[in-house]
Legacy VTK file of the C-alpha trace (Angstrom):
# vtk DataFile Version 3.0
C-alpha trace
ASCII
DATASET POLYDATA
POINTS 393 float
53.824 69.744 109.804
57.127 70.590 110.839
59.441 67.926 110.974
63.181 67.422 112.608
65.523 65.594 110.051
69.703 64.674 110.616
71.322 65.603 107.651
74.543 63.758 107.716
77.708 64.294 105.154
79.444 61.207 104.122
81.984 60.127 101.662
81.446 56.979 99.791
83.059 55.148 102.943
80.080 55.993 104.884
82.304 57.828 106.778
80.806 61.107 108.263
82.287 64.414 107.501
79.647 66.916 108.842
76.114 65.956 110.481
73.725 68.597 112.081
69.682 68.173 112.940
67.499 70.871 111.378
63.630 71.657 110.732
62.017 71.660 107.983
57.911 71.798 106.791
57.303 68.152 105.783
55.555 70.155 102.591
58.907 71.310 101.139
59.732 69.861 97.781
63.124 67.910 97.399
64.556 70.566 95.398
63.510 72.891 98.255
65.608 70.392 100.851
68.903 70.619 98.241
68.468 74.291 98.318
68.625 74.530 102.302
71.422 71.837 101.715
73.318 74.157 99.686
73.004 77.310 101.434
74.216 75.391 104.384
77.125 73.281 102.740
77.655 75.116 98.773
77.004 71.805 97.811
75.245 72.791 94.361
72.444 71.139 93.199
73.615 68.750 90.850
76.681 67.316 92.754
73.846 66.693 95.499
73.431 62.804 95.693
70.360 62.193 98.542
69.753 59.056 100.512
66.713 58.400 102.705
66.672 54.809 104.289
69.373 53.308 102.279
67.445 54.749 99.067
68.878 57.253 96.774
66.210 60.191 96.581
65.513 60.903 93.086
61.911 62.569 92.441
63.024 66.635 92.587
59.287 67.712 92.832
58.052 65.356 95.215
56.893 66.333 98.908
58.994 64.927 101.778
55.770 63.631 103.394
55.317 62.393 99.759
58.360 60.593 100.131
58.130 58.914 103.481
60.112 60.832 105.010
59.526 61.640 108.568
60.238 63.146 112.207
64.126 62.173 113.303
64.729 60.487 109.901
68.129 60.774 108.452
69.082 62.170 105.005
72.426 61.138 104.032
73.928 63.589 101.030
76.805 62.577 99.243
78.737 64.742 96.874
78.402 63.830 93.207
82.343 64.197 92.476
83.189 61.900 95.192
84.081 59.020 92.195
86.787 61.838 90.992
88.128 62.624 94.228
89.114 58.566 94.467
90.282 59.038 90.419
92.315 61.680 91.430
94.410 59.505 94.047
94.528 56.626 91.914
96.394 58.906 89.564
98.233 60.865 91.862
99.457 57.448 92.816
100.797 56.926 89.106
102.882 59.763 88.990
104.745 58.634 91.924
105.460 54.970 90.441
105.887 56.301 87.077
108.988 56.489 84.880
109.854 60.325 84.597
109.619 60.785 81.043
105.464 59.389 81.828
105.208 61.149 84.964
104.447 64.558 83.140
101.444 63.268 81.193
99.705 61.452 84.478
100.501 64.728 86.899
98.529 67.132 83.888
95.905 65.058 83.735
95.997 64.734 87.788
95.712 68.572 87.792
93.260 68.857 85.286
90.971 66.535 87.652
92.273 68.403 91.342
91.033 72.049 89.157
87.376 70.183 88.429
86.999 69.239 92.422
87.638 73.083 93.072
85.450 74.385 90.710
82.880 72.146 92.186
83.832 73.333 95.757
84.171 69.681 96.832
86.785 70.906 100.054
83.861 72.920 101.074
81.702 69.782 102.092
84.779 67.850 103.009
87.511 69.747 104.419
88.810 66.450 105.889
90.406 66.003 102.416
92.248 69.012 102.330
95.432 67.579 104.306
95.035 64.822 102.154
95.057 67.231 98.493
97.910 69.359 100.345
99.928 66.317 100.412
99.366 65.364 96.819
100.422 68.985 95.664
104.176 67.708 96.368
103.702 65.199 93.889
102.064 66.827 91.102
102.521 70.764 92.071
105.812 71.431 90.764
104.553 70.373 87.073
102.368 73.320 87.045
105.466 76.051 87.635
105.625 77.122 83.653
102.201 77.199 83.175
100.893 80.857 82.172
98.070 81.195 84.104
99.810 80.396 87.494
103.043 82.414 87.363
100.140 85.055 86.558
98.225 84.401 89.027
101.000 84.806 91.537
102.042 88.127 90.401
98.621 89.365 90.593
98.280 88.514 94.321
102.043 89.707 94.742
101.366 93.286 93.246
97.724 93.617 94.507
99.069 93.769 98.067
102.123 95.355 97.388
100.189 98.484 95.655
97.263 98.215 98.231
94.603 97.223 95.491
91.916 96.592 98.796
92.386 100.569 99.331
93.163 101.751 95.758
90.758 99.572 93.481
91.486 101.234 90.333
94.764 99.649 89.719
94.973 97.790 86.765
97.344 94.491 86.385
98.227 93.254 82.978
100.129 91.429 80.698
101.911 91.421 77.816
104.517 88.491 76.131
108.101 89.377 75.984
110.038 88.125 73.380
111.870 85.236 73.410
115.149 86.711 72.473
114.904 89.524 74.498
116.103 89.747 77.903
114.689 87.985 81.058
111.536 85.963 78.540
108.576 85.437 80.185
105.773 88.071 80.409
106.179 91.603 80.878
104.125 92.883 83.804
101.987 96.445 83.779
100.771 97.963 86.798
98.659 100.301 85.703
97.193 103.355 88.464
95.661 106.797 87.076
97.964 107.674 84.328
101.251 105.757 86.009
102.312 102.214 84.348
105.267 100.324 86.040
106.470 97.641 83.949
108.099 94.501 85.655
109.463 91.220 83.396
108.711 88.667 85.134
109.909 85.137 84.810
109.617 82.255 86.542
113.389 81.881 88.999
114.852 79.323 86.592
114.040 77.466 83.207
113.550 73.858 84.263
112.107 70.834 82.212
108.695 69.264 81.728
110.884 65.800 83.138
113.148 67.913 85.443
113.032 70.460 88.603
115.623 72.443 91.078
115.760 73.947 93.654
116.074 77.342 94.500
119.268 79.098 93.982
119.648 81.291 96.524
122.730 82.368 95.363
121.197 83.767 92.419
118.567 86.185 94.221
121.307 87.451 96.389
123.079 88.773 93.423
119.817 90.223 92.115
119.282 91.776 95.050
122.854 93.399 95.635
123.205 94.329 91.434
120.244 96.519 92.544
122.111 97.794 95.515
125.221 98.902 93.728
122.981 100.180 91.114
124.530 97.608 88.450
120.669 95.990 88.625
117.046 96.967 88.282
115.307 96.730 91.427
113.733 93.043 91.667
111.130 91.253 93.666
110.544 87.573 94.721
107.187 86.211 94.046
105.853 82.783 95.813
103.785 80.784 93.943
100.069 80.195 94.308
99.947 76.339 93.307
101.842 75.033 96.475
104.744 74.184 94.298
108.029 73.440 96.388
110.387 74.106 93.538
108.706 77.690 91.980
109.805 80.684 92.791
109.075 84.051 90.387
111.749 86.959 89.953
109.660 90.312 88.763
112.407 92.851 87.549
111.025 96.381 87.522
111.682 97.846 83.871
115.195 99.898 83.672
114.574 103.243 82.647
115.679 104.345 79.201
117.494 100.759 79.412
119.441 99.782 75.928
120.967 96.621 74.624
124.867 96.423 73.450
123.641 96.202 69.671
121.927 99.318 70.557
124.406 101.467 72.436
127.944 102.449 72.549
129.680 100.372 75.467
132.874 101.331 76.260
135.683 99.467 77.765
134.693 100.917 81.415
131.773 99.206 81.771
132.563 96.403 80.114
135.687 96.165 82.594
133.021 96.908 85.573
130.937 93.972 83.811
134.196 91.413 83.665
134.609 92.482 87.163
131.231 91.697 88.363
131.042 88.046 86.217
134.561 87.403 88.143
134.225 87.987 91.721
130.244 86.206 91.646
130.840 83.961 89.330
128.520 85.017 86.535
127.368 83.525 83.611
125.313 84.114 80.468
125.661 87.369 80.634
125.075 88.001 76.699
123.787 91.361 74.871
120.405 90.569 75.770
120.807 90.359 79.583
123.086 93.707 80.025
122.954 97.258 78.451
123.219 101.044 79.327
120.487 102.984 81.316
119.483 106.555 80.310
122.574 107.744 81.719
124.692 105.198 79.965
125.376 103.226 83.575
126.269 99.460 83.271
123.328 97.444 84.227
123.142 93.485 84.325
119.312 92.501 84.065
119.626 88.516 84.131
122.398 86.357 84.499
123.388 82.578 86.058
125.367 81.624 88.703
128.324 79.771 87.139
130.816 76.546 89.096
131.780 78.283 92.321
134.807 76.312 92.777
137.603 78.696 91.638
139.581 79.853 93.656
140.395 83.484 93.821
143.915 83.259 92.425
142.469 81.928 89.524
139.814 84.424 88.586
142.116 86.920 89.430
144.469 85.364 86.890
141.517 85.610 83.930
140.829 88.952 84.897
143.686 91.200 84.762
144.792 88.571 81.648
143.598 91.422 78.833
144.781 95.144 79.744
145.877 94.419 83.105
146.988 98.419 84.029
143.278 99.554 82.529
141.714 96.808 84.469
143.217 97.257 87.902
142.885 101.287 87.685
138.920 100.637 86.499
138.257 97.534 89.033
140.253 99.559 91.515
137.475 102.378 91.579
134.446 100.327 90.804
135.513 98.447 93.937
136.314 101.525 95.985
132.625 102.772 94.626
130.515 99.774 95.269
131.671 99.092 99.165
131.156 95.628 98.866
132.180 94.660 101.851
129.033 96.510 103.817
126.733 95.752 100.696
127.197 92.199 100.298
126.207 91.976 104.296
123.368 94.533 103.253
121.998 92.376 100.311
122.004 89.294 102.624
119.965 90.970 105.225
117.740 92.069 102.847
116.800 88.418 101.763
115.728 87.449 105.283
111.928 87.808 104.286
112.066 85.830 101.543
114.491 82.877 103.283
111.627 82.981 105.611
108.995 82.633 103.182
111.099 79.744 101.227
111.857 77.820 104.675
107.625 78.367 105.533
106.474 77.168 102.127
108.851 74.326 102.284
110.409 75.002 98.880
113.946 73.434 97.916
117.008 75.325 98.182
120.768 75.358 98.140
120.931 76.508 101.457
124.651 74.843 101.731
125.595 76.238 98.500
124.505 79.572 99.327
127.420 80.052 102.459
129.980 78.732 100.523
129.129 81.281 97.901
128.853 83.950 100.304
132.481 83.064 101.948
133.598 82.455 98.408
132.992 86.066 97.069
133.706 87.587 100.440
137.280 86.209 100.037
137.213 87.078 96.190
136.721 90.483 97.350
139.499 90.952 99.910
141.635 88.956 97.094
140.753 91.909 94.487
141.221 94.458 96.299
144.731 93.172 98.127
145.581 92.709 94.656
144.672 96.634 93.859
146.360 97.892 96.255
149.914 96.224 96.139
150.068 97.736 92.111
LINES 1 394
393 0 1 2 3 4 5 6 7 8 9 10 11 12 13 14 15 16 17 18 19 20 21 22 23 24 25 26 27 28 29 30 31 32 33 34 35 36 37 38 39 40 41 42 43 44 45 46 47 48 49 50 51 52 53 54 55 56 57 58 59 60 61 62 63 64 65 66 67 68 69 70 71 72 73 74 75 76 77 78 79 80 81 82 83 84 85 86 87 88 89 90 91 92 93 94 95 96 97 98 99 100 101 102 103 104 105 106 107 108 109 110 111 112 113 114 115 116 117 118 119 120 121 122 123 124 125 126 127 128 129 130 131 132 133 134 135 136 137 138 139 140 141 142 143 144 145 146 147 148 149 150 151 152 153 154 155 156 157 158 159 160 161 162 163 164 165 166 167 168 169 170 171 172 173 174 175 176 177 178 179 180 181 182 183 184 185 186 187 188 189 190 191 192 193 194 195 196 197 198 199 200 201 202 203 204 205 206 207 208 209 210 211 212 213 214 215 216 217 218 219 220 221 222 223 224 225 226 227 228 229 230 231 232 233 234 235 236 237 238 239 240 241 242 243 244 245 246 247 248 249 250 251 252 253 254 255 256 257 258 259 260 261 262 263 264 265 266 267 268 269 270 271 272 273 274 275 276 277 278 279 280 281 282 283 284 285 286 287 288 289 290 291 292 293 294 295 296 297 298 299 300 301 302 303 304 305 306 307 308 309 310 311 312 313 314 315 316 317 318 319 320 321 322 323 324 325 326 327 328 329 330 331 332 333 334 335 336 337 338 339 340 341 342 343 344 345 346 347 348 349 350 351 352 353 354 355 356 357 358 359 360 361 362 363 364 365 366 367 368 369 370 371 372 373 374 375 376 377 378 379 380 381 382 383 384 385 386 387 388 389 390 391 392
């Protein structure tokens, strides 16, 4: 006989989250109910807890007229990992109240529990939660930024799209480990279509502690991205994270052809006056053999770098750079300025960020926004200073 039951959602509040009447053959089995039930709510059989009149339903094989059940009875289903969803509050909760040198262990194991309720699509049968688990990523997110399998993740989505994987499925992503030493860390990136590879080294935007986060530098990506527009840089890309993170942000330099390290090359006092020049007017920092070299045409390039104290004044960096060789260094800044046309490429390199300010301002991740125009009026002015200072010897 065909029955009418109310299958109704709940949480272990006995608060409803979905509830719907269907029909079913009062001859079905109860696994043949939690099969309907999962087809309709990829609830999966096991997490399925089922309650008929206050009762949890427990025989699998039995009929539902077996049962009792009948006509406009209600079968309340609760999901199995409801008692981890409240575990993984309580220690969400921890790593708020937590001294920060503890707060690391109680966020990994908070993460370890959030990845078991996704694997067991839990949000699926109660998307009420989700606003509630977006929240909680503020808290525990941002402990998840170095971990492999994210940063990854992220530049797998990132390159997918940008290389139209949905139209051109035989693209290959992989990944190798770069060494420490070398220059930029992190992985290095291979996109691999028909016999093409483009490498990228990709790290994550800057080294931060297990106890310890930042915000985004935006200073720093607008140098990356007008290095690459005076071609002193490889060209670079700006990869969100996947986790919901409001600190992480990846930097994906593609690989500089033919590029060599100073222990492997001849550089001459040209570029390394072009390089002095640079590290003065944007106040650059660890800029060691293993973040600059020649390309295959023995160019200058700078492939990583920091953004150094931004409160010297021009006079002063002025004052350190012309101190060695100051006729050499004025006729070879002179040019390299002349060259570079900073004063339309700085403007350039800031426009070009807009998509990715967007993107940081939409995800809600931290940045130096303040920082970033002081630095920009700061090397505008270093600029003018420079090449005043050209032009009057």
């Amino acid at each position: 006989m065909q029955i009418s039951l109310v299958i109704d959602i709940q949480d272990n509040d006995e608060q409803s989250h979905d509830r719907t009447a269907l029909e079913f053959s009062d001859e079905i089995t109860v696994q043949q109910l939690k099969e309907r039930i999962k087809s309709l709510w990829k609830i999966d059989d096991e997490y399925q807890r089922l309650f008929h009149k206050e009762k949890q339903i427990l025989s699998l094989k039995s009929t539902l007229k077996e049962i009792g059940i009948k006509n406009d009875d209600e079968i309340i289903v609760k999901h199995g990992m409801l008692s981890v969803w409240a575990q993984f509050l309580s220690i969400v909760e921890l790593v708020e109240v937590a001294k920060n040198y503890d707060k690391p262990r109680h966020a990994k194991k908070a993460i370890q529990i959030r990845d078991q309720l996704i694997n067991a699509d839990f949000f699926r049968a109660y998307s009420k939660f989700i606003p509630i688990e977006k929240n909680t990523r503020q808290v525990i997110a941002h402990f998840e930024d170095n971990d492999d399998t994210k940063i990854k993740n992220a530049a797998i989505r990132f390159f997918e799209v940008m290389y139209g994987k949905a139209e051109n499925p035989q693209i290959k992503i992989e990944f190798r480990q770069k060494a420490i030493d070398g220059m930029q860390g992190g992985f290095i990136c291979d996109v691999k279509r028909e016999a093409e590879i483009t490498s990228f080294f990709l790290k994550i935007h800057s080294a931060r502690s297990s106890r310890s986060v930042g915000q985004v530098d935006i200073c720093e990506l607008f140098v990356y991205r007008l290095l690459y527009l005076i071609n002193m840089g490889p060209e670079v890309f700006f990869i969100p994270n996947v986790h919901y993170s409001t600190f992480a942000l990846y930097i994906a330099t593609r690989e500089v052809d033919g590029f060599k390290e100073p222990k492997l090359s001849q550089v001459g006092n040209e570029q390394m006056t072009i390089r002095a020049l640079l590290k003065s007017i944007f106040y650059l920092t660890d800029l060691h053999n293993s973040n600059y070299g020649l390309d295959k045409d023995d160019q200058l390039v700078i492939v990583d770098f920091q953004i150094d104290d931004i409160s010297s004044g021009s006079d002063k960096i002025w004052k350190k750079y012309i101190r060695e060789d100051k006729s050499e260094r004025c006729r070879i800044g002179k040019e390299a300025l002349k060259s570079f046309s900073l004063d339309k490429k700085i403007d350039e390199a800031d426009s070009s960020l807009e998509e990715t300010k967007n993107m940081l301002r939409d995800r809600d991740i931290n940045c130096h926004w303040s920082k970033y125009s002081r630095y920009l009026k700061k090397v505008k002015s270093n600029v003018i200073f420079f090449e005043n200072k050209f032009a009057a010897i």
